[in-house]
N, C-alpha and C positions, 0 to 999 in steps of 0.2 A: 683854076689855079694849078698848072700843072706840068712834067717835064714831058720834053721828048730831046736825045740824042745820038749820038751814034753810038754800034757797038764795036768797042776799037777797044785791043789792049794798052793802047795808051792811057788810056782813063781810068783804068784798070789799075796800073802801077801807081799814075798821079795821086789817086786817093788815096791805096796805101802808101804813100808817102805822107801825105799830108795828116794820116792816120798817127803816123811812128812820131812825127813831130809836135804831135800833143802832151801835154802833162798831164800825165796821171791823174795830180789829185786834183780837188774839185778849188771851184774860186775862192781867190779870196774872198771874205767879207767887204763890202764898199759899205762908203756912207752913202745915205738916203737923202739925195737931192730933191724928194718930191714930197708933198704934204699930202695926209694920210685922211679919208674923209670919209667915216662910215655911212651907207646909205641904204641898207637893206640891211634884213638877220634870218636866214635859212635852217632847214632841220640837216639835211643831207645835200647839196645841190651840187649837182655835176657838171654842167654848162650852162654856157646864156651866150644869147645874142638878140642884138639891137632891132630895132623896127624905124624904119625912116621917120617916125613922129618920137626918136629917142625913146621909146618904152622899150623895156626889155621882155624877151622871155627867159624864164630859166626852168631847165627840169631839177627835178628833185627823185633824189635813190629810188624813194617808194612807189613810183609812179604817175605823179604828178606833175604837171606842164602849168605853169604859173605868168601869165599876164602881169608886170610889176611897171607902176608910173614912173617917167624919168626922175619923181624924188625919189621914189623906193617908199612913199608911204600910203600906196595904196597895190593889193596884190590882187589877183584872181584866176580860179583854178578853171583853164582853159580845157584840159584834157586829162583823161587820168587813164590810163595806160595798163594793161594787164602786163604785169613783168615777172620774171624771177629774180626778185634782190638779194639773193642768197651772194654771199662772198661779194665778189666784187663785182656781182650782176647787179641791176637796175634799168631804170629811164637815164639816157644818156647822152648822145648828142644832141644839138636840135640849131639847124643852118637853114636861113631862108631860102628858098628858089633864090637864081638869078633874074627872072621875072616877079618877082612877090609882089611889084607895085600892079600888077593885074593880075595875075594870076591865084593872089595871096594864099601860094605853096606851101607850107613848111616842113621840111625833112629832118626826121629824129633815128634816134635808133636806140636799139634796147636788148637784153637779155630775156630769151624765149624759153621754155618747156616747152618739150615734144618729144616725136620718137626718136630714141638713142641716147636723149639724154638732154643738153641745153647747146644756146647758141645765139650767136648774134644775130637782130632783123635789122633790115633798115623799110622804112615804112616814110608814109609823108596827106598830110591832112589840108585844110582848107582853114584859114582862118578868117572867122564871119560875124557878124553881129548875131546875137539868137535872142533877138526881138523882145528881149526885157530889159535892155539896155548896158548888156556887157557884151563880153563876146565866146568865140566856143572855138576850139578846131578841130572841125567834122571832116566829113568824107574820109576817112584814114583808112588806108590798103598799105598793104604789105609789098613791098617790090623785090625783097631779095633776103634769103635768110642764109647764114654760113654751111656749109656743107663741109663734111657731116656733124649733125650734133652727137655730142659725148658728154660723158657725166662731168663731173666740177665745178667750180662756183668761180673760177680764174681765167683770165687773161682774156677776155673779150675785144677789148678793144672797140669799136665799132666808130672813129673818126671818121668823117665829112667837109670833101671839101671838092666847090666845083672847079671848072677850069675857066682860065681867065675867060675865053668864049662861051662859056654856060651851055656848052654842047656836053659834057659828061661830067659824070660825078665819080670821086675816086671813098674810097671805103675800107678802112682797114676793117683786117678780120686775125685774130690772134690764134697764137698755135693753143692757146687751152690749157696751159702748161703741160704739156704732152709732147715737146721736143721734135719728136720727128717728122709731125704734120708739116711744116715750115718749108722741110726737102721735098714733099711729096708732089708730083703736079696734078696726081688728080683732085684736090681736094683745097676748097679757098683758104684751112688754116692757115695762119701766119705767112700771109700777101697781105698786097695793096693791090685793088679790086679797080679798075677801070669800067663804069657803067652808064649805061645810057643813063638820062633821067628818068625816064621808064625804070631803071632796073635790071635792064637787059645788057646781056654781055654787047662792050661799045666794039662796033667793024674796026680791026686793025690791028687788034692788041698783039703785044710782039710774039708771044710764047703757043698763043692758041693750036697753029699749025705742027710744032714741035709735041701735040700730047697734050700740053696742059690744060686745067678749065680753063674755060675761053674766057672767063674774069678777069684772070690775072695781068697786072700790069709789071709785079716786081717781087720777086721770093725770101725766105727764106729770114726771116723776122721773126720778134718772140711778141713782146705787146706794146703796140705800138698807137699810142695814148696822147699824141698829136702832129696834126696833117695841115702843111699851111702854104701857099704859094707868095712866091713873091710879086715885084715889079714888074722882075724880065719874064715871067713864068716859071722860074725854077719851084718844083715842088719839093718843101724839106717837111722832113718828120723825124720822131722822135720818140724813143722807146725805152721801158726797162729793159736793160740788162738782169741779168742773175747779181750774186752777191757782187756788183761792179761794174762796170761795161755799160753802163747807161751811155746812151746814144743820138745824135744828129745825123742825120742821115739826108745826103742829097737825090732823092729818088729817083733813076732812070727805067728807062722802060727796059725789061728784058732782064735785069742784073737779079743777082741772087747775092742776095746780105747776109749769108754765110751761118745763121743760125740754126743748131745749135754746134755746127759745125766747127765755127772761128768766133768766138769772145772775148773782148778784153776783161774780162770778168772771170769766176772761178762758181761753181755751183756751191749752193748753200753747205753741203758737206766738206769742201775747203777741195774736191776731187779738181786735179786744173781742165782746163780748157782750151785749145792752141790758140793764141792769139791773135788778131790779123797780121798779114805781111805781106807783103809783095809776091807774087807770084802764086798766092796760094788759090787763088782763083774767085775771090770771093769778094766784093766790095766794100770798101771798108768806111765807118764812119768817118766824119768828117770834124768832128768834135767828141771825146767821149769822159766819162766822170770815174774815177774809184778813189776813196770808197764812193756808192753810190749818192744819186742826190734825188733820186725817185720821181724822176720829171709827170708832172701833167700834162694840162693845157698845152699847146702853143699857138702863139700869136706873132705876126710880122708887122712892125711897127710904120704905119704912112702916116702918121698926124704931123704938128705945125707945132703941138705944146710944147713935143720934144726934140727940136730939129737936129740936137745931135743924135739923137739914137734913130734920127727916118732911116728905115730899109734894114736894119738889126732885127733878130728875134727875140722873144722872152719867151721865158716857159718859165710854169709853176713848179715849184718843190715841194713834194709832199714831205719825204722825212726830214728832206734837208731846211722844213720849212723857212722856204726864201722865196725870191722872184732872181731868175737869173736873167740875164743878158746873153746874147751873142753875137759877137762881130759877125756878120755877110757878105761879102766882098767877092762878086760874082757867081761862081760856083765856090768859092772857099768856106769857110767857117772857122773864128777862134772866140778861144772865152773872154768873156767880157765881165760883168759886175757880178755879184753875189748879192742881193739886198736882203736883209733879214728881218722877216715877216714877223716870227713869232708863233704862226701856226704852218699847217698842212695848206698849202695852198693848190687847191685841185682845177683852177683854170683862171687864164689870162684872158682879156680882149680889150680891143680899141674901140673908147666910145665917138660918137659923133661930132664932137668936139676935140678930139686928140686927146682927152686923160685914159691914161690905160686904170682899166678897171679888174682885180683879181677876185675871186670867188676861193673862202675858204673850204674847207673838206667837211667841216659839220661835224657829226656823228657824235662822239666823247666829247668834241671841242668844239668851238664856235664855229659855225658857219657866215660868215660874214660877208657882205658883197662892200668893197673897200674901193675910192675913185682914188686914183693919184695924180696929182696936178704938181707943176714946177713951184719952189718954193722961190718966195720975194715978188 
Protein backbone atom coordinates (compact mmCIF):
# COMPACT_ATOMS: atom_id res chain seq x y z
CA UNK A 1 0.00 0.00 0.00
CA UNK A 2 2.10 2.67 -0.82
CA UNK A 3 3.64 6.01 -2.54
CA UNK A 4 6.43 6.67 -4.70
CA UNK A 5 6.84 10.27 -6.60
CA UNK A 6 8.89 12.82 -7.84
CA UNK A 7 10.73 15.42 -6.00
CA UNK A 8 9.62 18.50 -7.77
CA UNK A 9 8.78 21.86 -6.16
CA UNK A 10 5.71 21.71 -8.02
CA UNK A 11 4.24 19.47 -5.57
CA UNK A 12 5.48 21.17 -3.16
CA UNK A 13 3.40 24.42 -3.80
CA UNK A 14 0.30 22.32 -5.00
CA UNK A 15 -0.27 20.80 -1.58
CA UNK A 16 0.16 23.92 0.16
CA UNK A 17 -2.35 25.17 -1.76
CA UNK A 18 -4.60 22.65 -1.47
CA UNK A 19 -3.55 23.15 2.40
CA UNK A 20 -4.79 26.99 2.45
CA UNK A 21 -7.93 25.88 0.81
CA UNK A 22 -9.23 23.93 3.58
CA UNK A 23 -11.71 25.04 6.46
CA UNK A 24 -10.45 25.28 9.53
CA UNK A 25 -13.02 23.93 11.46
CA UNK A 26 -14.02 20.32 11.73
CA UNK A 27 -17.31 18.71 9.70
CA UNK A 28 -20.37 19.18 9.89
CA UNK A 29 -22.47 16.62 11.70
CA UNK A 30 -24.22 14.32 8.79
CA UNK A 31 -27.08 11.93 9.35
CA UNK A 32 -26.33 8.33 9.66
CA UNK A 33 -27.25 6.58 6.57
CA UNK A 34 -26.23 3.13 8.04
CA UNK A 35 -27.75 0.74 10.82
CA UNK A 36 -25.84 0.31 13.86
CA UNK A 37 -25.12 -3.49 14.95
CA UNK A 38 -23.34 -4.37 18.11
CA UNK A 39 -21.24 -7.51 17.92
CA UNK A 40 -18.57 -7.70 20.19
CA UNK A 41 -17.74 -5.85 23.88
CA UNK A 42 -13.89 -5.07 24.66
CA UNK A 43 -11.91 -3.88 27.92
CA UNK A 44 -9.47 -1.55 25.92
CA UNK A 45 -8.95 -2.71 22.28
CA UNK A 46 -6.81 -0.92 19.81
CA UNK A 47 -7.05 -2.73 16.40
CA UNK A 48 -8.51 -5.65 14.46
CA UNK A 49 -8.34 -7.07 11.36
CA UNK A 50 -10.14 -9.80 9.49
CA UNK A 51 -9.00 -13.49 8.50
CA UNK A 52 -10.28 -14.79 5.07
CA UNK A 53 -12.77 -17.22 7.09
CA UNK A 54 -14.34 -13.60 8.47
CA UNK A 55 -13.01 -14.03 12.04
CA UNK A 56 -11.35 -11.33 13.39
CA UNK A 57 -8.41 -10.42 15.58
CA UNK A 58 -8.33 -7.66 17.79
CA UNK A 59 -5.61 -6.70 20.40
CA UNK A 60 -6.38 -5.25 23.51
CA UNK A 61 -4.28 -2.12 25.65
CA UNK A 62 -3.00 -4.76 28.11
CA UNK A 63 -1.44 -7.19 26.05
CA UNK A 64 -3.66 -9.48 24.59
CA UNK A 65 -4.25 -10.77 21.03
CA UNK A 66 -7.88 -12.12 20.82
CA UNK A 67 -9.21 -14.75 18.17
CA UNK A 68 -13.10 -13.36 17.96
CA UNK A 69 -15.82 -15.60 15.58
CA UNK A 70 -17.45 -13.67 12.75
CA UNK A 71 -20.64 -13.21 15.38
CA UNK A 72 -18.30 -11.81 17.99
CA UNK A 73 -19.79 -14.53 20.41
CA UNK A 74 -17.10 -16.44 20.85
CA UNK A 75 -13.40 -14.93 21.70
CA UNK A 76 -9.97 -16.46 22.39
CA UNK A 77 -6.72 -15.35 23.86
CA UNK A 78 -4.28 -15.98 20.96
CA UNK A 79 -1.16 -14.38 22.26
CA UNK A 80 -0.51 -12.18 25.21
CA UNK A 81 2.36 -9.92 24.76
CA UNK A 82 4.78 -8.37 27.13
CA UNK A 83 4.06 -4.57 26.72
CA UNK A 84 4.42 -1.22 28.58
CA UNK A 85 0.66 0.12 28.73
CA UNK A 86 1.61 2.99 30.72
CA UNK A 87 -0.07 6.22 28.89
CA UNK A 88 -0.74 5.66 25.58
CA UNK A 89 1.52 2.54 25.29
CA UNK A 90 0.13 -0.98 24.78
CA UNK A 91 -0.49 -4.00 22.16
CA UNK A 92 -1.37 -2.19 19.17
CA UNK A 93 -1.44 -2.85 15.65
CA UNK A 94 -1.95 -6.19 14.27
CA UNK A 95 -2.03 -6.59 10.04
CA UNK A 96 -1.85 -9.84 8.31
CA UNK A 97 1.17 -10.77 6.04
CA UNK A 98 0.33 -10.32 2.51
CA UNK A 99 0.95 -14.12 2.22
CA UNK A 100 -1.10 -15.25 5.48
CA UNK A 101 -3.05 -17.85 3.32
CA UNK A 102 0.36 -19.91 3.57
CA UNK A 103 2.41 -18.41 5.44
CA UNK A 104 -0.16 -17.56 8.33
CA UNK A 105 2.13 -14.29 9.28
CA UNK A 106 0.78 -11.89 11.48
CA UNK A 107 2.45 -8.47 12.19
CA UNK A 108 1.55 -6.39 15.45
CA UNK A 109 3.30 -3.82 17.23
CA UNK A 110 3.64 -2.54 20.65
CA UNK A 111 5.16 -0.36 23.41
CA UNK A 112 8.58 -1.81 24.85
CA UNK A 113 10.85 -1.20 28.02
CA UNK A 114 14.42 -1.01 27.72
CA UNK A 115 17.46 0.93 27.64
CA UNK A 116 16.78 4.59 27.63
CA UNK A 117 13.63 4.34 28.31
CA UNK A 118 10.37 3.11 25.97
CA UNK A 119 9.53 2.63 22.30
CA UNK A 120 7.83 1.25 19.59
CA UNK A 121 8.45 -2.71 18.27
CA UNK A 122 7.14 -4.15 15.49
CA UNK A 123 7.29 -7.90 15.80
CA UNK A 124 5.27 -10.73 13.89
CA UNK A 125 4.15 -14.60 14.86
CA UNK A 126 2.58 -17.64 13.33
CA UNK A 127 -0.85 -18.36 13.66
CA UNK A 128 -1.48 -22.30 14.21
CA UNK A 129 -3.70 -24.55 15.78
CA UNK A 130 -2.07 -25.74 19.35
CA UNK A 131 -3.49 -29.07 19.15
CA UNK A 132 -6.45 -28.73 21.87
CA UNK A 133 -8.47 -27.51 19.43
CA UNK A 134 -8.18 -23.58 19.32
CA UNK A 135 -5.47 -21.82 18.17
CA UNK A 136 -2.20 -19.76 19.41
CA UNK A 137 0.28 -17.18 17.59
CA UNK A 138 3.74 -18.48 18.19
CA UNK A 139 7.09 -18.06 16.72
CA UNK A 140 7.05 -14.21 17.65
CA UNK A 141 10.43 -12.22 17.00
CA UNK A 142 11.05 -9.04 16.99
CA UNK A 143 12.00 -7.22 13.62
CA UNK A 144 12.47 -3.60 14.38
CA UNK A 145 12.32 -1.38 17.46
CA UNK A 146 12.27 2.70 17.33
CA UNK A 147 15.56 4.23 17.91
CA UNK A 148 16.14 5.73 20.36
CA UNK A 149 14.02 4.79 23.22
CA UNK A 150 13.24 7.75 25.68
CA UNK A 151 11.26 8.07 28.73
CA UNK A 152 7.28 8.83 28.36
CA UNK A 153 4.16 7.05 27.93
CA UNK A 154 3.25 9.14 24.44
CA UNK A 155 3.10 9.32 20.96
CA UNK A 156 4.14 5.83 19.82
CA UNK A 157 2.37 5.51 17.11
CA UNK A 158 3.41 2.10 15.71
CA UNK A 159 0.80 1.86 12.27
CA UNK A 160 1.25 -0.92 9.59
CA UNK A 161 0.74 -1.16 6.45
CA UNK A 162 2.14 -3.25 3.35
CA UNK A 163 2.56 -2.09 -0.22
CA UNK A 164 0.27 -2.95 -2.71
CA UNK A 165 3.13 -5.64 -4.01
CA UNK A 166 3.71 -7.05 -0.48
CA UNK A 167 7.48 -6.46 -0.96
CA UNK A 168 7.57 -3.83 2.10
CA UNK A 169 6.12 -2.82 5.02
CA UNK A 170 5.77 0.79 6.05
CA UNK A 171 5.66 1.73 9.95
CA UNK A 172 5.03 4.69 11.69
CA UNK A 173 7.18 5.64 14.59
CA UNK A 174 6.16 8.96 16.62
CA UNK A 175 8.42 11.80 17.93
CA UNK A 176 7.53 10.75 21.74
CA UNK A 177 6.13 13.98 22.30
CA UNK A 178 9.64 15.39 22.19
CA UNK A 179 9.31 17.68 19.13
CA UNK A 180 12.47 17.62 17.81
CA UNK A 181 13.23 14.01 17.12
CA UNK A 182 10.79 14.36 13.86
CA UNK A 183 13.75 17.00 12.23
CA UNK A 184 16.48 14.65 13.22
CA UNK A 185 17.77 12.18 10.54
CA UNK A 186 19.45 10.18 12.64
CA UNK A 187 16.97 8.70 14.55
CA UNK A 188 13.33 6.84 13.23
CA UNK A 189 11.34 9.32 15.69
CA UNK A 190 8.44 10.90 14.05
CA UNK A 191 9.00 9.09 10.26
CA UNK A 192 7.37 6.76 8.21
CA UNK A 193 9.67 3.65 8.17
CA UNK A 194 9.92 1.84 4.69
CA UNK A 195 10.99 -2.01 5.77
CA UNK A 196 11.63 -5.09 4.46
CA UNK A 197 9.19 -7.76 5.73
CA UNK A 198 12.06 -8.90 7.49
CA UNK A 199 12.31 -5.62 9.18
CA UNK A 200 15.29 -4.58 7.60
CA UNK A 201 15.87 -1.13 6.14
CA UNK A 202 13.87 -1.69 2.32
CA UNK A 203 17.14 -1.07 -0.91
CA UNK A 204 16.04 2.50 -2.17
CA UNK A 205 14.71 4.51 0.28
CA UNK A 206 15.11 8.22 -0.70
CA UNK A 207 16.97 10.01 2.26
CA UNK A 208 19.34 7.03 3.19
CA UNK A 209 22.31 8.31 1.11
CA UNK A 210 21.76 12.12 2.35
CA UNK A 211 22.65 11.02 6.32
CA UNK A 212 19.47 9.68 7.22
CA UNK A 213 18.56 6.18 9.11
CA UNK A 214 18.24 4.12 6.16
CA UNK A 215 14.41 3.52 7.48
CA UNK A 216 13.11 6.43 6.72
CA UNK A 217 10.78 6.88 4.01
CA UNK A 218 9.28 10.55 4.98
CA UNK A 219 9.93 13.03 8.07
CA UNK A 220 9.05 15.16 10.17
CA UNK A 221 5.59 14.04 11.93
CA UNK A 222 4.23 14.15 15.38
CA UNK A 223 1.84 10.80 16.02
CA UNK A 224 0.73 9.45 13.49
CA UNK A 225 -2.03 6.86 14.44
CA UNK A 226 -3.12 5.87 10.75
CA UNK A 227 -1.38 4.32 7.53
CA UNK A 228 -3.52 3.20 4.62
CA UNK A 229 -3.04 2.88 0.91
CA UNK A 230 -5.34 3.24 -1.81
CA UNK A 231 -6.44 1.81 -5.33
CA UNK A 232 -3.78 3.73 -7.28
CA UNK A 233 -1.20 3.05 -4.35
CA UNK A 234 -1.36 6.45 -3.03
CA UNK A 235 -0.22 6.05 0.71
CA UNK A 236 -2.32 8.40 3.10
CA UNK A 237 -1.96 8.93 6.78
CA UNK A 238 -3.06 10.55 9.51
CA UNK A 239 -1.96 12.29 12.62
CA UNK A 240 -2.57 14.37 15.73
CA UNK A 241 -1.76 17.66 15.64
CA UNK A 242 -1.19 19.57 19.05
CA UNK A 243 -4.09 21.82 20.35
CA UNK A 244 -5.46 21.59 16.27
CA UNK A 245 -3.67 20.76 13.24
CA UNK A 246 -4.93 17.29 13.06
CA UNK A 247 -3.90 15.83 9.86
CA UNK A 248 -4.28 13.90 6.34
CA UNK A 249 -1.57 13.58 4.91
CA UNK A 250 -0.52 12.16 1.31
CA UNK A 251 2.87 10.54 1.98
CA UNK A 252 5.77 10.85 -0.62
CA UNK A 253 8.90 9.57 -0.34
CA UNK A 254 11.70 11.89 0.70
CA UNK A 255 9.29 15.05 1.98
CA UNK A 256 9.57 16.37 5.39
CA UNK A 257 5.91 17.16 7.12
CA UNK A 258 7.25 19.99 8.75
CA UNK A 259 6.73 19.11 12.42
CA UNK A 260 7.24 20.65 14.93
CA UNK A 261 8.34 23.07 12.64
CA UNK A 262 4.95 24.30 10.60
CA UNK A 263 1.33 23.43 12.24
CA UNK A 264 -1.92 24.36 11.78
CA UNK A 265 -2.38 24.02 15.34
CA UNK A 266 -1.09 26.01 18.34
CA UNK A 267 0.64 24.11 21.40
CA UNK A 268 -1.35 23.27 24.37
CA UNK A 269 -0.01 26.55 26.19
CA UNK A 270 -1.95 28.74 23.40
CA UNK A 271 2.33 29.59 22.23
CA UNK A 272 1.43 29.85 18.14
CA UNK A 273 3.24 27.76 15.71
CA UNK A 274 3.81 29.03 11.96
CA UNK A 275 1.42 27.56 9.91
CA UNK A 276 1.94 25.88 6.65
CA UNK A 277 2.27 27.85 3.44
CA UNK A 278 3.71 27.80 0.32
CA UNK A 279 7.21 28.11 0.05
CA UNK A 280 8.07 27.35 3.41
CA UNK A 281 9.54 24.16 2.42
CA UNK A 282 7.59 21.76 4.24
CA UNK A 283 4.72 19.66 2.88
CA UNK A 284 1.60 20.32 3.83
CA UNK A 285 -1.54 18.46 4.81
CA UNK A 286 -3.94 17.59 2.51
CA UNK A 287 -7.04 17.82 4.83
CA UNK A 288 -6.65 19.23 8.25
CA UNK A 289 -9.25 19.78 11.65
CA UNK A 290 -9.27 22.87 14.47
CA UNK A 291 -10.41 22.65 16.79
CA UNK A 292 -9.09 19.14 16.92
CA UNK A 293 -11.19 15.83 16.23
CA UNK A 294 -8.36 13.39 17.64
CA UNK A 295 -8.25 10.93 14.63
CA UNK A 296 -7.56 7.18 15.03
CA UNK A 297 -7.91 4.33 12.90
CA UNK A 298 -7.86 4.92 9.30
CA UNK A 299 -9.34 2.82 6.70
CA UNK A 300 -9.87 3.36 2.74
CA UNK A 301 -13.20 2.12 1.69
CA UNK A 302 -13.36 -0.67 -1.49
CA UNK A 303 -16.56 -2.60 -0.55
CA UNK A 304 -20.08 -2.87 -2.70
CA UNK A 305 -22.30 -2.03 0.61
CA UNK A 306 -21.34 1.56 0.11
CA UNK A 307 -20.84 2.29 -3.53
CA UNK A 308 -20.96 5.79 -2.86
CA UNK A 309 -18.34 6.22 -0.56
CA UNK A 310 -15.80 3.25 -2.84
CA UNK A 311 -12.22 4.85 -2.85
CA UNK A 312 -13.02 7.59 0.28
CA UNK A 313 -11.35 7.23 3.63
CA UNK A 314 -12.75 7.24 7.16
CA UNK A 315 -10.97 7.65 10.30
CA UNK A 316 -12.04 7.24 13.80
CA UNK A 317 -12.62 10.18 16.23
CA UNK A 318 -11.52 9.80 19.56
CA UNK A 319 -12.61 13.12 21.21
CA UNK A 320 -14.51 14.17 18.56
CA UNK A 321 -16.23 10.76 18.99
CA UNK A 322 -17.49 10.42 15.32
CA UNK A 323 -16.69 8.38 12.29
CA UNK A 324 -15.48 10.91 9.64
CA UNK A 325 -15.31 10.65 6.03
CA UNK A 326 -13.12 11.92 3.43
CA UNK A 327 -13.48 12.81 -0.20
CA UNK A 328 -10.05 11.16 -2.42
CA UNK A 329 -9.91 12.21 -5.44
CA UNK A 330 -6.57 11.22 -6.76
CA UNK A 331 -3.82 12.75 -5.01
CA UNK A 332 -6.52 15.42 -3.53
CA UNK A 333 -8.39 15.10 -0.31
CA UNK A 334 -11.67 17.13 1.21
CA UNK A 335 -13.95 16.63 4.06
CA UNK A 336 -16.70 14.66 3.76
CA UNK A 337 -19.36 13.52 6.55
CA UNK A 338 -19.08 13.79 10.28
CA UNK A 339 -21.24 10.73 11.73
CA UNK A 340 -21.67 10.75 15.42
CA UNK A 341 -20.82 7.75 17.30
CA UNK A 342 -21.28 8.77 20.76
CA UNK A 343 -18.20 7.49 22.00
CA UNK A 344 -14.12 7.57 21.34
CA UNK A 345 -14.03 5.73 18.48
CA UNK A 346 -10.26 4.28 18.27
CA UNK A 347 -10.37 2.23 14.76
CA UNK A 348 -12.16 1.69 11.50
CA UNK A 349 -12.00 -1.36 9.07
CA UNK A 350 -13.65 -2.94 6.14
CA UNK A 351 -15.29 -6.22 6.77
CA UNK A 352 -15.47 -9.01 4.18
CA UNK A 353 -18.68 -8.31 3.08
CA UNK A 354 -18.32 -4.35 2.75
CA UNK A 355 -19.93 -3.14 6.20
CA UNK A 356 -17.40 -0.99 7.83
CA UNK A 357 -16.82 -2.07 11.25
CA UNK A 358 -15.58 0.64 14.17
CA UNK A 359 -13.94 -0.47 17.35
CA UNK A 360 -14.62 1.84 20.45
CA UNK A 361 -11.70 3.07 22.73
CA UNK A 362 -12.84 1.17 26.05
CA UNK A 363 -11.27 2.09 29.05
CA UNK A 364 -13.94 4.59 31.31
CA UNK A 365 -16.38 3.86 28.23
CA UNK A 366 -17.39 1.09 26.29
CA UNK A 367 -15.49 -0.72 24.10
CA UNK A 368 -17.61 -1.85 21.59
CA UNK A 369 -16.99 -3.48 18.09
CA UNK A 370 -20.05 -1.88 16.01
CA UNK A 371 -20.90 -3.42 12.11
CA UNK A 372 -22.46 -0.63 9.97
CA UNK A 373 -24.55 -1.65 7.15
CA UNK A 374 -26.85 0.52 4.57
CA UNK A 375 -30.11 1.26 6.01
CA UNK A 376 -33.57 0.08 4.04
Amino acid sequence: MLRHSLFAATLLLSSAAACSAQEPASGSTSAKPFVETVVADFDSPWAMTFLPDERLLVTEKDGRMLLVSADGQQKQTVATITVDSAGQGGLMDVVLAPDFATSKRVYLSYSAAGEGGKGVTLARGRLRADGGGGERLGEIEVLFQARPFVDGSGHFSGRIAFSPDGKYLFFTNGERQKFDPAQDPKVTLGKVLRLTVDGKPAPGNPLAAKGFAPEVWSYGHRNLLGLAFDKAGNLWEQEMGPKGGDEVNLIQPGRNYGWPNASNGSHYDGRDIPDHKAGDGYEAPKVWWNPSISPGGLMIYSGALFPQWKGDAFIGGLSSKALLRVDLNGTNATKGDQFPMGARIREVEQGPEGAIYVLEDGGQSQGRLIRLTPKG
